[in-house]
N, C-alpha and C positions, 0 to 999 in steps of 0.2 A: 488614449493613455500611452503615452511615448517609452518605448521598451530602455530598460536599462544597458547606458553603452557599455560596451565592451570592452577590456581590457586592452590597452597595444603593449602591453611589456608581456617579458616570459616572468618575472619576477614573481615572489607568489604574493600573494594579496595578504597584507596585514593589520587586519580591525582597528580603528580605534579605539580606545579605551571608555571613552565617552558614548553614550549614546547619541550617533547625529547618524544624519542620512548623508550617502557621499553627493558633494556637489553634481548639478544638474543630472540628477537622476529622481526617480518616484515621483513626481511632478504632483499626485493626486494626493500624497502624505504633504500637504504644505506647513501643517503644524508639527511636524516631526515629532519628536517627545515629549515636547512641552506639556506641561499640565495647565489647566487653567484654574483648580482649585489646590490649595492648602495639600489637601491628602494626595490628590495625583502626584504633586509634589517631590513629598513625600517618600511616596511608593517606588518614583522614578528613582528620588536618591538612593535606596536599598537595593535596587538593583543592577547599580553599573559596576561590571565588575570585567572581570578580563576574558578573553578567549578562553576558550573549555582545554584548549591543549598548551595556552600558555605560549614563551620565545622557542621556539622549535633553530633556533640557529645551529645548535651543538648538540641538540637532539639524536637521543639512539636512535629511536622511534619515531619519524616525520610521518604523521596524519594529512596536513593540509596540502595534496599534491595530486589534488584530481583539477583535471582537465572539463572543460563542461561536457566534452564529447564521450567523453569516459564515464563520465555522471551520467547522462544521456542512456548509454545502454546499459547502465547498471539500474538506471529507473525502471529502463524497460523490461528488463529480466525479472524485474521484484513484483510487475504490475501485470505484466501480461499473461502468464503461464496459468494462474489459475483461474484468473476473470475469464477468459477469453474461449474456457469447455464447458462454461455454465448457460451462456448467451444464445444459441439455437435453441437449446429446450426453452427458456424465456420467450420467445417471438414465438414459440408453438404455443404456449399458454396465453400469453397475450394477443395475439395477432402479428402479422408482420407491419400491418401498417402504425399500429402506437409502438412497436419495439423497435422501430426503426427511428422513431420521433425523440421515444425515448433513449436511443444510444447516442442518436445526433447532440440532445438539450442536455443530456446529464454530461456528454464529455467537454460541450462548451463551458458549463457554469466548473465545471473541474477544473479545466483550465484558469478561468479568472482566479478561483479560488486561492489553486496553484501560488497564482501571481502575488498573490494578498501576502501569503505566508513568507513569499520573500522579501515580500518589502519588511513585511516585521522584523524576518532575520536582519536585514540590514539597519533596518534603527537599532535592533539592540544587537549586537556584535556576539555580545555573550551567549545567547539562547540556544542552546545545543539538542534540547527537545521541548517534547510537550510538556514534562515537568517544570524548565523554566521560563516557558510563557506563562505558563499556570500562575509562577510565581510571580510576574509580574502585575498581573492583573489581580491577585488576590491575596497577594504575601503567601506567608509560610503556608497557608489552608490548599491555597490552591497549588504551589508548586507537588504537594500532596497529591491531592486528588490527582493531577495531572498525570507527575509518573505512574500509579498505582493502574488508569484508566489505558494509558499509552501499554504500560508491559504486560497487562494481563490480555490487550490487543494482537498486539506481539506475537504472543503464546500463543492466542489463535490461532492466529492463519500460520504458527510454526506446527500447531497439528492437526489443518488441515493441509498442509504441506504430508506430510507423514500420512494420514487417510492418503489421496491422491498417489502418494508413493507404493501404498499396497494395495491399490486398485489394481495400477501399474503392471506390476508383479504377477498379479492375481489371474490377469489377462494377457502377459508373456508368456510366463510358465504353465498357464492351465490347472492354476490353482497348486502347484505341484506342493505347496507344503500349507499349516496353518496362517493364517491371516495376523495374527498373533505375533508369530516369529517375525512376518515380513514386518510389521510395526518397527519390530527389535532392528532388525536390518535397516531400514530406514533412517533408526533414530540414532544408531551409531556413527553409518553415514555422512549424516549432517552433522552432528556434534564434530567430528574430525577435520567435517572441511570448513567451521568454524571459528577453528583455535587461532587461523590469522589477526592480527589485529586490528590491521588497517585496513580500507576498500581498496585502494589502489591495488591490490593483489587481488581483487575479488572482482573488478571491471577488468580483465581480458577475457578471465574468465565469461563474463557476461554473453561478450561474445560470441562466443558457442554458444553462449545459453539462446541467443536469440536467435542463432540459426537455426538450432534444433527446434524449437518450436514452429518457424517456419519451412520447416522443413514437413515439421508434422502435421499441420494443419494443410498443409497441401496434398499431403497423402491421405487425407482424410476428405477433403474435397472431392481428389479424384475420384475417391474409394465410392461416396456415396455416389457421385457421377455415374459412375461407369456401371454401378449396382443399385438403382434410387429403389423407392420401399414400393412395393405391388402394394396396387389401387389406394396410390399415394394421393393425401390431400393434406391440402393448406387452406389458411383462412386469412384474409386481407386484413379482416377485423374479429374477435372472437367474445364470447361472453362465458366470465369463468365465475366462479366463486371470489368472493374476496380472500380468503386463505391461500389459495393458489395463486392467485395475480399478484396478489403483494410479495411475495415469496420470488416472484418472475424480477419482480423491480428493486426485490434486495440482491439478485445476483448481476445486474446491471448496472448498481454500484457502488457493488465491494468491486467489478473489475475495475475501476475509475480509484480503487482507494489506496493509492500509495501515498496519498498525502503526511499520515503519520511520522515516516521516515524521510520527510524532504527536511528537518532543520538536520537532521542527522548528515544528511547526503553536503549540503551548503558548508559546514560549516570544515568539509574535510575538502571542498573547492581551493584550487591556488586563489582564484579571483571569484569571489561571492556575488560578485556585478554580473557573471556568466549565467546565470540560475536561466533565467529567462529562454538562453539560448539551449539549456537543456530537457527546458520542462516545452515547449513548444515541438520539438523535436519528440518527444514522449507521447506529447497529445494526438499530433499528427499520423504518430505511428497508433497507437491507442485505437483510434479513430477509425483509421482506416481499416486495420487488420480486424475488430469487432466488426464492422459493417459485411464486410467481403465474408467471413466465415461465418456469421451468424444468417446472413441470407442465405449462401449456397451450401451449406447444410441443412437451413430449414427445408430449402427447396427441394432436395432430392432425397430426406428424411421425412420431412413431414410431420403430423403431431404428435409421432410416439420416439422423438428422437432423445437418442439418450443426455443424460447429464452425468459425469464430462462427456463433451460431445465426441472424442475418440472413440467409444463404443458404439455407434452408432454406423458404422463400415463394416463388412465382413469379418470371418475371421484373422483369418491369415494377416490382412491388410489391419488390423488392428492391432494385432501384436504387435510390426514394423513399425505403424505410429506411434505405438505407447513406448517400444524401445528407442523410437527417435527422439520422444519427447522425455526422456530419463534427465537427459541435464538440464532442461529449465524448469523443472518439477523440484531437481534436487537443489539448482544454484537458487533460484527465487527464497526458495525456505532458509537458505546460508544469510542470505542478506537480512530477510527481516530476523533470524537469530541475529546476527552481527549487531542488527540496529537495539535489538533488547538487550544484548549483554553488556555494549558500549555505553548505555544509559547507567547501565550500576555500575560500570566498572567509573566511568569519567564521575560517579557520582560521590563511590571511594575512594578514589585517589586524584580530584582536581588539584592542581595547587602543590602536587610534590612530585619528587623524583621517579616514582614507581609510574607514574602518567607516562613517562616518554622515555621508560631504561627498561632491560628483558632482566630484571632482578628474580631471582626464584618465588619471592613474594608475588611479584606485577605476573609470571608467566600463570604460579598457580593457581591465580585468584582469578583469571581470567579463565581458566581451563572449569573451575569448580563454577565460575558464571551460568557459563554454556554449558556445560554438563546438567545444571538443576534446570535451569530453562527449559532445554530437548525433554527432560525425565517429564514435566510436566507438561508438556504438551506433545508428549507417546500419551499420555494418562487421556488427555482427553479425546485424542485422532480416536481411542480404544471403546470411550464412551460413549460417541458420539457419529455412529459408522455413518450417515447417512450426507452426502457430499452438499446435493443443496440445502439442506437444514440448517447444517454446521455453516454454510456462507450466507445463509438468511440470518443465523442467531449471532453473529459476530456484525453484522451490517447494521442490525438496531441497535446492538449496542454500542458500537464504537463509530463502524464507518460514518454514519449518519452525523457524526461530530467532529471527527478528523477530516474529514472529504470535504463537508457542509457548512454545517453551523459553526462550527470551532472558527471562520475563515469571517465568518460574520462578524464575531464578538471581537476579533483582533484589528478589522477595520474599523468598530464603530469606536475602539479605544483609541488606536492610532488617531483618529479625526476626532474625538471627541471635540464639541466646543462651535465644531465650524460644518455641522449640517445641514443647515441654511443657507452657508456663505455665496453659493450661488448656484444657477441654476443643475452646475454639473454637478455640486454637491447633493443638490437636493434628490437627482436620480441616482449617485449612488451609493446614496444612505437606503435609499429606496430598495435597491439591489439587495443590500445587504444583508438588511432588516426581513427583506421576505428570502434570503439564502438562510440566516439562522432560524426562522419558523419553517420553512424548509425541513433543516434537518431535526427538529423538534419531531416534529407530526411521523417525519420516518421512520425516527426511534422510538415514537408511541405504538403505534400501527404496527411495527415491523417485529416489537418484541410481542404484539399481539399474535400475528401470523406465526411466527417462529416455533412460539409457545404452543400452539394448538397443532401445529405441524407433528411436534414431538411428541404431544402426548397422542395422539393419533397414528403415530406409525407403530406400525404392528410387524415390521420387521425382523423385530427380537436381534439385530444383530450390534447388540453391544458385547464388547467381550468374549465375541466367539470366536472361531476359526474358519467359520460361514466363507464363503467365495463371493466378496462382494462387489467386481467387475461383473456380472449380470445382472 
């Protein structure tokens, strides 16, 4: 499947109004949008409509002015920081030998997936999230479902971003105040370094964000290194319960699930044609950093190692990681806010002035966004203490169809018609087809596991001021 070329202008990229695919690119989309029934028709004509941010020429506010390189590490900031403290304790539950199999398979088929989603962006120009794919495929029902599915995702991992930040805390300070408070501290935090409105201000940022993290995950390396666990063992292959093992393979990919916010991320691209360039970059990095840290902490942890995996080093040495790791804890959560509050906000004011001017309207309606988004997801970081529960019970719900299946249902639309047409078709309809039962079975399964997890932990620490960094 021949990657989509590259831009040569600095110029920024600007959509067509039509739904087509740009010349000699997607080569596997050969029916582009075409319908081949009445209704597909139909459907298509309802929904071409213009870019989400509209002629940005005399624009207060210019959104579409990301670089792919800039997309790139703001993927990586949104994807890595919380996947990547789940995945040692995974390989102790599973084995090292299927958690390695399974980080290799699940970040390949991520990556295709990836790919899938931008081809769609690029047949339809307009699609700014998962609301309006929804819509495309389903009319008004599905652009429905779509957002409601994508922002209460969102909120998720914005308050397990906020858990994660008063674990943080919890295990800097030595508990020095309620767990509670720290929530509070967190969630102000975020809300504040939210109120920008564009990414381009939020990819330098990334930046740091990704060297802190690899800064911390090396001090964490070394840490168990230098101090591995007494009468340490591992298991090549392990036999768990099913509650636990599925639990292991829902935290292996939610770290793969930044998929949600990739039409979000594209559509604020100078050139939409660059995706590719950004998202392989992502995977490579994905890839590699889950494999390196998930082995050499199991190795020198062994099966009692913590989840996030930062606690699983010494003291001392764990406070310096968790205070290295404070910016891609707190920027990851900025972004996937960003991507939930630009979904209502582009959703209020597409089509007029307040979209792209700093009117006292446009500033306060974004500020009242993000402000009830964080409030609701403090509510739930507070409900819900327990780190891998909370990324099991968000991965059956959502990952399993933003990462997965959602990628299936969008190819076999895009192709509709031409499954058969030959033999390349017929394998990757074949793909597809078993990518969206795929992520069917994971959301079955996983809201199984999730579910029994929860009502079985006898931890009591919702709502309290517990110390929950041990």
């Amino acid at each position: 499947m021949p990657p989509v070329p590259a831009a040569s202008s600095e110029r920024s990229y600007r959509p067509s109004q039509e739904n087509q695919i740009p010349n000699g690119s997607l080569e596997d989309v050969e029916k582009q949008t075409r319908s081949t029934s009445d209704d597909g028709e139909q459907r298509d004509s309802r929904v071409i409509k213009e870019d989400p941010f509209g002629d940005e020429e005399n624009a207060e506010v210019k959104y579409r002015t990301l670089r792919w390189w800039q997309a790139a590490f703001i993927m990586i900031a949104e994807t890595i920081s919380l996947g990547i403290l789940s995945l040692p304790s995974a390989l102790a539950a599973v084995g090292m030998v299927p958690g390695i199999i399974m980080l290799l398979g699940l970040g390949a088929i991520a990556t295709y997936t990836g790919y899938v989603l931008g081809q769609f962006k690029l047949a339809y120009p307009h699609v700014h999230n998962i609301a309006d794919a929804g819509e495309i495929l389903l009319g008004p029902v599905g652009r429905e479902i779509g957002g409601a599915a994508q922002t209460i995702f969102l909120i998720f991992i914005m308050g397990s971003h906020i858990l994660t930040f008063t674990i943080a805390m919890n295990a800097i300070t030595g508990h020095a105040t309620c767990t509670i408070v720290w929530g509070i501290v967190g969630f102000i935090v975020l809300w504040v370094f939210t109120l920008p409105r564009t990414l381009k201000k939020v990819s330098y940022l990334s930046i740091a964000s990704f060297i802190s993290i690899i800064v911390a995950v090396l001090i964490t390396m070394i840490g168990v290194g230098v101090s591995p666990t007494p009468n340490l063992h591992i298991d090549a292959t392990a036999t768990v319960a099913f509650v636990p093992a599925f639990l292991s393979v829902s935290n292996i990919i939610f770290a793969y699930a930044g998929h949600v916010a990739f039409f979000s991320f594209i559509s604020e691209f100078r050139d939409p044609r660059e995706f590719p360039k950004a998202l392989y970059l992502l995977q490579a990095t994905n890839i590699s950093m889950y494999l390196i840290v998930a082995i050499v902490v199991y190795r020198f942890a062994g099966i009692d190692v913590a989840s996030p995996a930062l606690g699983s080093t010494g003291h001392v040495v764990m406070k310096v990681a968790y205070g290295i790791s404070l910016p891609t804890i707190l920027l990851a959560g900025v972004i996937y806010g960003h991507v939930g509050s630009k979904y209502i906000y582009v959703r209020l004011f597409r089509g007029t002035r307040h979209m792209s001017t700093r009117t006292p309207l446009a500033l306060g309606t974004w500020a009242a966004i993000t402000f009830t988004l964080w409030v609701i997801a403090w509510i739930i970081a507070q409900s819900i203490p327990s780190f891998s529960t909370l990324l099991a019970l968000i991965t059956a719900l959502f990952a399993s169809w933003f990462t997965y299946g959602m990628s299936g249902i969008l190819w076999l639309y895009l192709n509709r018609g031409q499954y058969a047409l030959n033999w390349k078709k017929m394998a990757l309809t074949t793909l597809n087809v078993s990518i969206l039962a795929m992520g069917a079975a994971v959301c079955g399964m996983g809201l199984y596991a999730s579910g029994t997890a929860i009502h079985d932990d006898s931890s009591g620490g919702s709502w309290t001021c517990k110390d929950n960094s041990t």
